[in-house]
Backbone atoms as SQL, in Angstrom:
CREATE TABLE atoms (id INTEGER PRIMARY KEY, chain TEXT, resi INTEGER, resn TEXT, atom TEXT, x REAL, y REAL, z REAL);
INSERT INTO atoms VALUES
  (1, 'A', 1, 'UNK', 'N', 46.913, 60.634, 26.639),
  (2, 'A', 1, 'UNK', 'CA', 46.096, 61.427, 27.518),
  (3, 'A', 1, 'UNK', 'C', 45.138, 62.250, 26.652),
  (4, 'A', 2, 'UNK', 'N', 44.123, 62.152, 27.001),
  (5, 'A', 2, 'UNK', 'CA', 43.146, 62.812, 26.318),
  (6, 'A', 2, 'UNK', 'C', 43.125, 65.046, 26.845),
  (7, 'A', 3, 'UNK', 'N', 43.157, 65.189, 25.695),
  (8, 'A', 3, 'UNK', 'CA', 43.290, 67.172, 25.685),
  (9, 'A', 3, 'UNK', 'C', 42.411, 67.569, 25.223),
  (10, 'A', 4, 'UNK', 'N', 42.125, 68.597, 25.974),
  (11, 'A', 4, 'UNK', 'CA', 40.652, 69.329, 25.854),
  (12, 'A', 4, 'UNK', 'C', 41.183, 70.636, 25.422),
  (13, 'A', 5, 'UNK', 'N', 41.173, 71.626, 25.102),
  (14, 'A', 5, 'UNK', 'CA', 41.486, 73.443, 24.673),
  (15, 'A', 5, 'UNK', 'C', 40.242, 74.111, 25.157),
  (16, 'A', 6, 'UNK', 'N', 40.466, 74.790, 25.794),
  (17, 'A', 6, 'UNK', 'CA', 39.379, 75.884, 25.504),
  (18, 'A', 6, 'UNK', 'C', 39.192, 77.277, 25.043),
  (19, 'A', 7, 'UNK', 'N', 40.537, 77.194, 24.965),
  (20, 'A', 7, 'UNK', 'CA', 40.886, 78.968, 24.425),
  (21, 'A', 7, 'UNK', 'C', 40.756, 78.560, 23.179),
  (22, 'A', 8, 'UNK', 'N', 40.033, 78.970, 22.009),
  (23, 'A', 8, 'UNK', 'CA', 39.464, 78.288, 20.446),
  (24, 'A', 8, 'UNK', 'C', 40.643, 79.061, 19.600),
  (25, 'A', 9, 'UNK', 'N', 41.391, 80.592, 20.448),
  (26, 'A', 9, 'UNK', 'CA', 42.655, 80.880, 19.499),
  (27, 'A', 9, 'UNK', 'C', 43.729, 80.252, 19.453),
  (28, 'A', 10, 'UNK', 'N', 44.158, 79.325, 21.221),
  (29, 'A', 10, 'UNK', 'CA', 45.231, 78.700, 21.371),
  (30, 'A', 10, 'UNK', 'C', 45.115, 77.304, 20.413),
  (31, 'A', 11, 'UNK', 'N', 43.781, 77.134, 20.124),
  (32, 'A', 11, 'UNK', 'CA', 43.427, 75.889, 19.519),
  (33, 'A', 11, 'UNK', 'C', 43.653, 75.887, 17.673),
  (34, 'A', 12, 'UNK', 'N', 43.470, 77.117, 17.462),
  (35, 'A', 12, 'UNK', 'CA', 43.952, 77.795, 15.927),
  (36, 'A', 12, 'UNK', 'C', 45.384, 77.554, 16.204),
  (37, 'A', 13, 'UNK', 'N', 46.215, 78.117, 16.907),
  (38, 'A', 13, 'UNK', 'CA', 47.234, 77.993, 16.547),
  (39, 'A', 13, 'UNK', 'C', 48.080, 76.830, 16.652),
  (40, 'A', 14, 'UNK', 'N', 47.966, 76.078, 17.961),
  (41, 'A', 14, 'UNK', 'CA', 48.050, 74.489, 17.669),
  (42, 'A', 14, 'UNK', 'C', 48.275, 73.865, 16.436),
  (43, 'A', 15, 'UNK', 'N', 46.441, 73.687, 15.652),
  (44, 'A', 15, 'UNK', 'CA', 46.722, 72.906, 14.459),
  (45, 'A', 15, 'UNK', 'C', 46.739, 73.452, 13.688),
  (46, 'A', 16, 'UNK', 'N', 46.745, 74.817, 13.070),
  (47, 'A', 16, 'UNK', 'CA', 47.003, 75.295, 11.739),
  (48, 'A', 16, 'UNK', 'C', 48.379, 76.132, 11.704),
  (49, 'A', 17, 'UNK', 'N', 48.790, 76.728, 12.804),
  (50, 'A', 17, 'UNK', 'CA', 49.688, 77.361, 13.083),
  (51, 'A', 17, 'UNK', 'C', 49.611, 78.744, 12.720),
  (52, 'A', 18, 'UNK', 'N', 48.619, 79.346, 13.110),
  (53, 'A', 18, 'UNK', 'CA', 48.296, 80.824, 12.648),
  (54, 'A', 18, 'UNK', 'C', 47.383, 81.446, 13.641),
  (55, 'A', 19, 'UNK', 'N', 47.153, 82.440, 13.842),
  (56, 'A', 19, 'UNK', 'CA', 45.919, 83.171, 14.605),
  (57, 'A', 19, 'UNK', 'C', 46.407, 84.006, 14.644),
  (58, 'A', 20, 'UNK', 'N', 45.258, 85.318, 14.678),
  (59, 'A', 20, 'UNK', 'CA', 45.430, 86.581, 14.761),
  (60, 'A', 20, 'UNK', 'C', 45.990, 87.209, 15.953),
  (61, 'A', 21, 'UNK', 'N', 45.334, 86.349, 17.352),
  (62, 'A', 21, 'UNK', 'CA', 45.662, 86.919, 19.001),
  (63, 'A', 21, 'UNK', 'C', 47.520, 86.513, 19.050),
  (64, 'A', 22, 'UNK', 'N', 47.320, 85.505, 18.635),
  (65, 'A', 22, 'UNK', 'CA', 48.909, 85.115, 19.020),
  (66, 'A', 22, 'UNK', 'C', 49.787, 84.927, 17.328),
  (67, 'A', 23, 'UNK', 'N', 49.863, 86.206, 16.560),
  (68, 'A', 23, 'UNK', 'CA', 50.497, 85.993, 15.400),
  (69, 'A', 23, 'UNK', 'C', 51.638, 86.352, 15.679),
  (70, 'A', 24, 'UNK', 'N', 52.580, 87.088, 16.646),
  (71, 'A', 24, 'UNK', 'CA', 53.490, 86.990, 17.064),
  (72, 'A', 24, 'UNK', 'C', 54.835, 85.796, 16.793),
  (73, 'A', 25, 'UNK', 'N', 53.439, 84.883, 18.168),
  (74, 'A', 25, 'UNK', 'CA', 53.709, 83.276, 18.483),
  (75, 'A', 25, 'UNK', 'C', 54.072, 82.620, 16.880),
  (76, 'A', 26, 'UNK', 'N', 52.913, 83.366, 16.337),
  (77, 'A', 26, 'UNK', 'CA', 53.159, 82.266, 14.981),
  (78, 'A', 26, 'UNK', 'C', 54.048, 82.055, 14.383),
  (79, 'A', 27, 'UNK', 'N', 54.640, 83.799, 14.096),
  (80, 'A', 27, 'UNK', 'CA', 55.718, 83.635, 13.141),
  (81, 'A', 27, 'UNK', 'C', 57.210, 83.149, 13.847),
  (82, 'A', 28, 'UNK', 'N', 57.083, 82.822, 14.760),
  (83, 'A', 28, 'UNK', 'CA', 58.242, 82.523, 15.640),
  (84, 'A', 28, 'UNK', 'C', 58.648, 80.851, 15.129),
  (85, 'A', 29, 'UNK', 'N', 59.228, 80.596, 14.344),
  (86, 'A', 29, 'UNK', 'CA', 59.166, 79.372, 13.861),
  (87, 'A', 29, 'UNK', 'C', 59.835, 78.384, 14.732),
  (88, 'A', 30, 'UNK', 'N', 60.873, 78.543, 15.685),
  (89, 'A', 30, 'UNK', 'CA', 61.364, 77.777, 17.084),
  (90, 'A', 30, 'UNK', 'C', 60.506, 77.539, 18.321),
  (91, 'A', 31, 'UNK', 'N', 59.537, 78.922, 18.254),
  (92, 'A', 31, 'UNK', 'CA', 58.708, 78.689, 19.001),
  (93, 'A', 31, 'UNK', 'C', 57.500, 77.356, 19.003),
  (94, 'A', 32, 'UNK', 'N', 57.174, 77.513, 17.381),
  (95, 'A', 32, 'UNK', 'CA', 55.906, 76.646, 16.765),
  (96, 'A', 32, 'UNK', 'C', 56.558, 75.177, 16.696),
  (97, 'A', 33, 'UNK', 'N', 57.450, 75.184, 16.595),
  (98, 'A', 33, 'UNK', 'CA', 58.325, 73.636, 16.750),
  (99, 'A', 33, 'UNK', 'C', 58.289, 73.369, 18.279),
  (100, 'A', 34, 'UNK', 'N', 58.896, 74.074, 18.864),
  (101, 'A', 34, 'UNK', 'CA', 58.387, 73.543, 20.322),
  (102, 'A', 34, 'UNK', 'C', 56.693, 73.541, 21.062),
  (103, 'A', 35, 'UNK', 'N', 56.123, 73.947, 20.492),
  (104, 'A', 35, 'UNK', 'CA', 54.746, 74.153, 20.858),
  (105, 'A', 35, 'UNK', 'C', 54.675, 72.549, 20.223),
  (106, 'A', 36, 'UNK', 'N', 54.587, 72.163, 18.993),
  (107, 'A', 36, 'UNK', 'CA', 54.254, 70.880, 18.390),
  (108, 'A', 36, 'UNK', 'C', 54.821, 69.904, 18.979),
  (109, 'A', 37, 'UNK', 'N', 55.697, 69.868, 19.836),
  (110, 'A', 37, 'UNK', 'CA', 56.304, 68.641, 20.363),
  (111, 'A', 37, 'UNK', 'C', 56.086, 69.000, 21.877),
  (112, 'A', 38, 'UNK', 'N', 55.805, 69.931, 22.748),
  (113, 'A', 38, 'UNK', 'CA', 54.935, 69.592, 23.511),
  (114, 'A', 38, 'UNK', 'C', 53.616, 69.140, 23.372),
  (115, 'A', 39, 'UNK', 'N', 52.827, 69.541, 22.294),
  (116, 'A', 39, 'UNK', 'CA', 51.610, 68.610, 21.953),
  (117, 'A', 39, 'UNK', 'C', 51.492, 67.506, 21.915),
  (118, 'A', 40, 'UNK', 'N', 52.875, 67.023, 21.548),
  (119, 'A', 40, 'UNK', 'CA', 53.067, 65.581, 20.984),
  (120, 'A', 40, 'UNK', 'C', 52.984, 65.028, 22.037),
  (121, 'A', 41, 'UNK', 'N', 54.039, 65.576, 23.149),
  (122, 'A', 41, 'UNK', 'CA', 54.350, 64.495, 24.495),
  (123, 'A', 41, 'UNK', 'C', 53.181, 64.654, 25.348),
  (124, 'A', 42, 'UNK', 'N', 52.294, 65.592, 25.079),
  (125, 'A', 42, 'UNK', 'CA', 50.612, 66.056, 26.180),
  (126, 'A', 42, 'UNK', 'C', 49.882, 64.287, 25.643),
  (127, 'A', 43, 'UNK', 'N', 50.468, 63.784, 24.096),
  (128, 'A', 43, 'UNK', 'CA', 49.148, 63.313, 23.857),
  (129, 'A', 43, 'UNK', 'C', 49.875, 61.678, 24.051),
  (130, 'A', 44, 'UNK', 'N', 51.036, 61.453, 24.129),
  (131, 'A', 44, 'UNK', 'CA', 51.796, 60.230, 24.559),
  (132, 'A', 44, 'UNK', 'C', 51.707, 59.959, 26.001),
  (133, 'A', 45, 'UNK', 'N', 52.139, 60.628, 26.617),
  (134, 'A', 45, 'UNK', 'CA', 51.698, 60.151, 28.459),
  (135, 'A', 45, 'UNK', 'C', 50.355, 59.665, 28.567),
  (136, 'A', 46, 'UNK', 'N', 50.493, 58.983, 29.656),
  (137, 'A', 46, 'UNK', 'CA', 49.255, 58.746, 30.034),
  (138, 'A', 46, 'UNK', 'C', 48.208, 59.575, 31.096),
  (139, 'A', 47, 'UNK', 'N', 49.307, 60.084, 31.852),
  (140, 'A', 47, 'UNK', 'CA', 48.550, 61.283, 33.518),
  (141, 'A', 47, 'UNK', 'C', 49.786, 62.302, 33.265),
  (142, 'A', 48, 'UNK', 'N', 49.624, 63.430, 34.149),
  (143, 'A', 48, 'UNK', 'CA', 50.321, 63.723, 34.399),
  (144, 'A', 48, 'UNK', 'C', 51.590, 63.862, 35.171),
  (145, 'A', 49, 'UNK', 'N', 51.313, 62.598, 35.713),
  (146, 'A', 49, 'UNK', 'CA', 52.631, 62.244, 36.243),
  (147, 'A', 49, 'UNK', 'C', 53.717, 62.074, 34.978),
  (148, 'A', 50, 'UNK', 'N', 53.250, 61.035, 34.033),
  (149, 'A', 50, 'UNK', 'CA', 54.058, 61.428, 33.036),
  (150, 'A', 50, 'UNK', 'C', 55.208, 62.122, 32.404),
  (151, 'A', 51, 'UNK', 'N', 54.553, 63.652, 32.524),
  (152, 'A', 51, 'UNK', 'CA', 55.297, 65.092, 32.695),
  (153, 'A', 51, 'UNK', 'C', 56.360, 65.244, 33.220),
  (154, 'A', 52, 'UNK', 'N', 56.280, 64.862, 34.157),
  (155, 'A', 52, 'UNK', 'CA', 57.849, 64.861, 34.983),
  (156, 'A', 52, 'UNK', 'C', 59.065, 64.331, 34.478),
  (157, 'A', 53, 'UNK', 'N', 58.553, 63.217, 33.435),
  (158, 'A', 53, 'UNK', 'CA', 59.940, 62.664, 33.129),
  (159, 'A', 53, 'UNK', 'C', 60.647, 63.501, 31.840),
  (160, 'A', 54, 'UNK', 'N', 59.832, 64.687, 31.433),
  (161, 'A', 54, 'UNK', 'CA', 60.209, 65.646, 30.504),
  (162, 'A', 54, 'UNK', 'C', 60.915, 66.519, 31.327),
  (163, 'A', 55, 'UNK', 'N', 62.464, 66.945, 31.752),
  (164, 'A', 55, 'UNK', 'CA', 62.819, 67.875, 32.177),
  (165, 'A', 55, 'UNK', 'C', 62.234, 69.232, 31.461),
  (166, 'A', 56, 'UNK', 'N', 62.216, 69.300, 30.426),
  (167, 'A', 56, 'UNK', 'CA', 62.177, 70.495, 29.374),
  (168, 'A', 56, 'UNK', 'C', 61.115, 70.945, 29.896),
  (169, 'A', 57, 'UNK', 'N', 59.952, 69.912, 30.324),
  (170, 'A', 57, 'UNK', 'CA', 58.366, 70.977, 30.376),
  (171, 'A', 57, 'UNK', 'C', 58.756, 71.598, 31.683),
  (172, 'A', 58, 'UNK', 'N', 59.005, 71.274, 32.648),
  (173, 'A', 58, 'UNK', 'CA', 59.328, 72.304, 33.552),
  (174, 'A', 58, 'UNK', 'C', 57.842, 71.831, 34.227),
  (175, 'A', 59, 'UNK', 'N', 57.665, 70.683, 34.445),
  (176, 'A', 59, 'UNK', 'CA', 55.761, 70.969, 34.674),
  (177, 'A', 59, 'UNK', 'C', 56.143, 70.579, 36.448),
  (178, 'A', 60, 'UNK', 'N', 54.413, 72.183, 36.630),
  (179, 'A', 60, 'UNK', 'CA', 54.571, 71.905, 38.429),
  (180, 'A', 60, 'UNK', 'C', 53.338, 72.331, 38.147),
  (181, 'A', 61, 'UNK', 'N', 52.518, 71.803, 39.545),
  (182, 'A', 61, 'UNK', 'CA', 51.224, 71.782, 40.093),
  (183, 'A', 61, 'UNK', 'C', 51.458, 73.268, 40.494),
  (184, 'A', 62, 'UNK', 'N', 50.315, 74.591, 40.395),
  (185, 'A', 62, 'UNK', 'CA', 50.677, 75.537, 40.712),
  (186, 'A', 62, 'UNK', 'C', 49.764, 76.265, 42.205),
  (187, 'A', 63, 'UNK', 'N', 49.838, 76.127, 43.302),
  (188, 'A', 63, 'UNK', 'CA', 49.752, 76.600, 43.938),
  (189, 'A', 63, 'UNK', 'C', 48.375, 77.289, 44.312),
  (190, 'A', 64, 'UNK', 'N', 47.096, 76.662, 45.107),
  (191, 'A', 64, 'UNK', 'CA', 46.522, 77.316, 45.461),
  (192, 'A', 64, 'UNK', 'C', 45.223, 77.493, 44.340),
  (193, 'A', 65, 'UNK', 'N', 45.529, 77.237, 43.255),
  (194, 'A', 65, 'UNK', 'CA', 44.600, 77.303, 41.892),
  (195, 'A', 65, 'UNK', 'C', 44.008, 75.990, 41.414),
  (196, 'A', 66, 'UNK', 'N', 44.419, 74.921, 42.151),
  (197, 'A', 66, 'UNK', 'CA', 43.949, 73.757, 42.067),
  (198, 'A', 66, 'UNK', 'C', 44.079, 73.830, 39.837),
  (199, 'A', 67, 'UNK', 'N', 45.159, 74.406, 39.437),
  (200, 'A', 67, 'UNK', 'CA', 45.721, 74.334, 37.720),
  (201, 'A', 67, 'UNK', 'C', 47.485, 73.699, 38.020),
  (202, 'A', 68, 'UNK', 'N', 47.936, 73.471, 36.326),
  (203, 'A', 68, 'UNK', 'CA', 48.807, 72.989, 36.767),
  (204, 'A', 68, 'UNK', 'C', 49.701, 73.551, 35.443),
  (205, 'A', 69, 'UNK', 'N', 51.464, 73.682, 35.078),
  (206, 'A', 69, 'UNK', 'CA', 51.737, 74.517, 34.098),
  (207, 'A', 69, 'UNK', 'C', 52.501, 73.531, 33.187),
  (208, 'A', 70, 'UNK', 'N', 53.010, 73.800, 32.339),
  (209, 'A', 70, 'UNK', 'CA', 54.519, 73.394, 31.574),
  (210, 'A', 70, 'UNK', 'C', 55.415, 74.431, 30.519),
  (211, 'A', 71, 'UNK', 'N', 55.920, 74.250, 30.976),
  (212, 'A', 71, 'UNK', 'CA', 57.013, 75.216, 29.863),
  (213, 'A', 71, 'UNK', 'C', 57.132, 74.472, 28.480),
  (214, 'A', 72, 'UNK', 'N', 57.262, 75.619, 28.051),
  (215, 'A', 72, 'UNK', 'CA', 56.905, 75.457, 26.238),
  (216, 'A', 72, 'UNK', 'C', 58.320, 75.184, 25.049),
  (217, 'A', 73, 'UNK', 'N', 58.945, 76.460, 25.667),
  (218, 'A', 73, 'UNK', 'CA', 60.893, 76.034, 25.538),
  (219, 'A', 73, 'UNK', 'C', 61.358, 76.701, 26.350),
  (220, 'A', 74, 'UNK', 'N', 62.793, 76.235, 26.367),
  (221, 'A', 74, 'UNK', 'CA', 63.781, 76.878, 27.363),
  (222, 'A', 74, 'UNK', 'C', 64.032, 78.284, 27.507),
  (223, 'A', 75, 'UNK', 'N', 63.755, 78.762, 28.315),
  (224, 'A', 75, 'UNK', 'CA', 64.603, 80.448, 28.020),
  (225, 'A', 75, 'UNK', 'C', 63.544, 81.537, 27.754),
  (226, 'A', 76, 'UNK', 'N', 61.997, 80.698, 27.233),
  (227, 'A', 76, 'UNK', 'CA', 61.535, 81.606, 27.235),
  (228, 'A', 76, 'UNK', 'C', 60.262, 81.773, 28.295),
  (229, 'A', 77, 'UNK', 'N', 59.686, 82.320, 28.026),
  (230, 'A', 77, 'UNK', 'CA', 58.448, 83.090, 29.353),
  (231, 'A', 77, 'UNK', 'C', 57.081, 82.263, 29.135),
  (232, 'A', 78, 'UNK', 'N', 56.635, 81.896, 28.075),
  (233, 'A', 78, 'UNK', 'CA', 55.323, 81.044, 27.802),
  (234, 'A', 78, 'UNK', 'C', 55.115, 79.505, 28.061),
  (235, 'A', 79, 'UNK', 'N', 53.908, 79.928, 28.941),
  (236, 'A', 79, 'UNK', 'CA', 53.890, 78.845, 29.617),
  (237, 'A', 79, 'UNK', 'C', 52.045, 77.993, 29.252),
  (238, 'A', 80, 'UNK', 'N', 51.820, 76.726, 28.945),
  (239, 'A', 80, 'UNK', 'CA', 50.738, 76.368, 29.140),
  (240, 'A', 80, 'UNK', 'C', 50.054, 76.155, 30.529),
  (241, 'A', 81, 'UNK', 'N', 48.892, 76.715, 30.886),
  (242, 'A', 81, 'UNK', 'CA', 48.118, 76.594, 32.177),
  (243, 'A', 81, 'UNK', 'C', 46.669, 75.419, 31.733),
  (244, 'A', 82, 'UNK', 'N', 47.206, 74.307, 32.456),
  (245, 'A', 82, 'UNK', 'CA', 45.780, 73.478, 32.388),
  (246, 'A', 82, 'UNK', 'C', 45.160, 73.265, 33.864),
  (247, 'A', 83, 'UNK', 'N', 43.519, 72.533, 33.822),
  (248, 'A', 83, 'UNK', 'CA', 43.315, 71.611, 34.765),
  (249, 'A', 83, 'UNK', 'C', 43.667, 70.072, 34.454),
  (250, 'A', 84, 'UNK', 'N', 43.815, 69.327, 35.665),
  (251, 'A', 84, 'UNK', 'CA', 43.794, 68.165, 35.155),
  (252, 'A', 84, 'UNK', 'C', 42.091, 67.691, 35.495),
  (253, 'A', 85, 'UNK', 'N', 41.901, 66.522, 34.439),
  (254, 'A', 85, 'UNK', 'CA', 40.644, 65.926, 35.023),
  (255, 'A', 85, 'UNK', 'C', 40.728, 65.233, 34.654),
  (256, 'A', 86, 'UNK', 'N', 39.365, 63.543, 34.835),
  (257, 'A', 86, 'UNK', 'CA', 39.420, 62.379, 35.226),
  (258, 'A', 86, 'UNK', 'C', 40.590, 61.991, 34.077),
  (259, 'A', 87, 'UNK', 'N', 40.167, 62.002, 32.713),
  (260, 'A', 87, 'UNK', 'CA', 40.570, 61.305, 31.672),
  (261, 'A', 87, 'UNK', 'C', 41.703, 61.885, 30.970),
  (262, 'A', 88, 'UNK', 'N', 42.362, 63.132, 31.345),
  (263, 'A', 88, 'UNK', 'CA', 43.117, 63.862, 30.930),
  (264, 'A', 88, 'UNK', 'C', 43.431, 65.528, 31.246),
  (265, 'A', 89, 'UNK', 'N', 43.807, 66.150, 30.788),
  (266, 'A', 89, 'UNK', 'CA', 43.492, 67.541, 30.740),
  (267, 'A', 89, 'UNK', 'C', 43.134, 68.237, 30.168),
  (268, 'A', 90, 'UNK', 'N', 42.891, 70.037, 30.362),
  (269, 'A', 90, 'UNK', 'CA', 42.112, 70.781, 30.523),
  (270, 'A', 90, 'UNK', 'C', 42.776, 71.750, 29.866),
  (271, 'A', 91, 'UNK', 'N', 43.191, 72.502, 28.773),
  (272, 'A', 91, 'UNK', 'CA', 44.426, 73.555, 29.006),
  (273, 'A', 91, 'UNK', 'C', 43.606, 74.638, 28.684),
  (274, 'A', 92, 'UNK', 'N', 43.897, 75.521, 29.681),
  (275, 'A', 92, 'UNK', 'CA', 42.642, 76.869, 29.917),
  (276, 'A', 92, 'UNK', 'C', 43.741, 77.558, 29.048),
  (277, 'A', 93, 'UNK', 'N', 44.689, 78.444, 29.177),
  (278, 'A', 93, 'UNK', 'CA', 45.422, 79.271, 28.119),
  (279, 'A', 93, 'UNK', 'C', 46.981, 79.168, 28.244),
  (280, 'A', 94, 'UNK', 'N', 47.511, 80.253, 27.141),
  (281, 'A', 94, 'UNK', 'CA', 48.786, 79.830, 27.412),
  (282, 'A', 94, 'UNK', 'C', 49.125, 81.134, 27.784),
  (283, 'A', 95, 'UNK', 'N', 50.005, 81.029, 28.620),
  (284, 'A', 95, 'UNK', 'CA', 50.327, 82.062, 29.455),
  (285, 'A', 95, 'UNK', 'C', 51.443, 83.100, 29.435),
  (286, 'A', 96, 'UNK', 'N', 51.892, 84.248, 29.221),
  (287, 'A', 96, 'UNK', 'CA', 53.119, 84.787, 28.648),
  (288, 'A', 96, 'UNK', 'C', 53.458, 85.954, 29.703),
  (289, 'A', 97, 'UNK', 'N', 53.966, 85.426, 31.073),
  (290, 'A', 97, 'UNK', 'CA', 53.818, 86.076, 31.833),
  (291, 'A', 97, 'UNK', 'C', 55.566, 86.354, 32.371),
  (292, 'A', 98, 'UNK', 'N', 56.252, 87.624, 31.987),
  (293, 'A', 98, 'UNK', 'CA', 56.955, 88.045, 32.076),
  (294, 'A', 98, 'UNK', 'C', 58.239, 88.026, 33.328),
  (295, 'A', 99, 'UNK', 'N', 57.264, 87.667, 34.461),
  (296, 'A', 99, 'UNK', 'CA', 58.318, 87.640, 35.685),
  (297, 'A', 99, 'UNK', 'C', 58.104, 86.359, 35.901),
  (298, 'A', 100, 'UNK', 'N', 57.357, 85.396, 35.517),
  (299, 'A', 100, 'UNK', 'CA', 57.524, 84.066, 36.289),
  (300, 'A', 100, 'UNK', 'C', 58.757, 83.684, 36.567),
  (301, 'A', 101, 'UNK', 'N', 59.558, 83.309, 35.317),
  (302, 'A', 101, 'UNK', 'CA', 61.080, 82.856, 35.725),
  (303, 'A', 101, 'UNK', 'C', 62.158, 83.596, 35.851),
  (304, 'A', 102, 'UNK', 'N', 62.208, 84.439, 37.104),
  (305, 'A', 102, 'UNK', 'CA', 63.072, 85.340, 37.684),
  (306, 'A', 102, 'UNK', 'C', 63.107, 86.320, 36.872),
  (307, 'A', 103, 'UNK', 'N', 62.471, 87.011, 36.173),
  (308, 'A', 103, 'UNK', 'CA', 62.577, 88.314, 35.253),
  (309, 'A', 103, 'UNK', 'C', 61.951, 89.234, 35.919),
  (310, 'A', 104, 'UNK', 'N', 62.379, 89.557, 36.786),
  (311, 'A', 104, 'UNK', 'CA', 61.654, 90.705, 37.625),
  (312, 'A', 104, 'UNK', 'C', 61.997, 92.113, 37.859),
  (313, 'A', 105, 'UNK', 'N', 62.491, 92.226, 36.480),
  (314, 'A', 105, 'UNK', 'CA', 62.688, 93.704, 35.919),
  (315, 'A', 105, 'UNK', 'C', 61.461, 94.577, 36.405);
């Protein structure tokens, strides 16, 4: 499947594994291993139907936003947000949004 980025920091950290916005992310070395092997399986499928057969991504069409998500690893809160389009997708940012999965502290 062909991947597009448009966030140019999410795109630093992808292939070099560093950036200033998400140096956090970086030094998280379980994290950066799972980030790389969801890359891997974004670029092996063919659609996103695909996705589905990854329990791990957790991937769902999200509601109303005509975007769509996947989970990055288990357990934790960051999530990739893409569009899909003709030839592949779109991934607008990654998302680190605290209550999505029942954390509604």
């Amino acid at each position: 499947m062909k991947i597009q980025i448009d966030d140019p920091d999410l795109k630093e950290l992808i292939f070099t594994g560093s950036n200033n916005r998400y140096s956090k992310l970086a030094r998280d070395k379980k994290f950066m291993a799972a980030l790389g092997r969801v890359f891997r399986v974004l670029e092996v499928v063919e659609n996103t139907n695909g996705l589905r057969l990854y329990s791990f991504l957790h991937y769902e069409q999200l509601k109303g936003i005509r975007k769509s998500s996947i989970r990055i690893m288990n357990g934790r809160i960051e999530r990739l947000i893409f569009e899909e389009i003709d030839d592949g997708i779109e991934i607008k940012l990654l998302e680190i949004n605290r209550d999505h999965y029942g954390n509604k502290k």
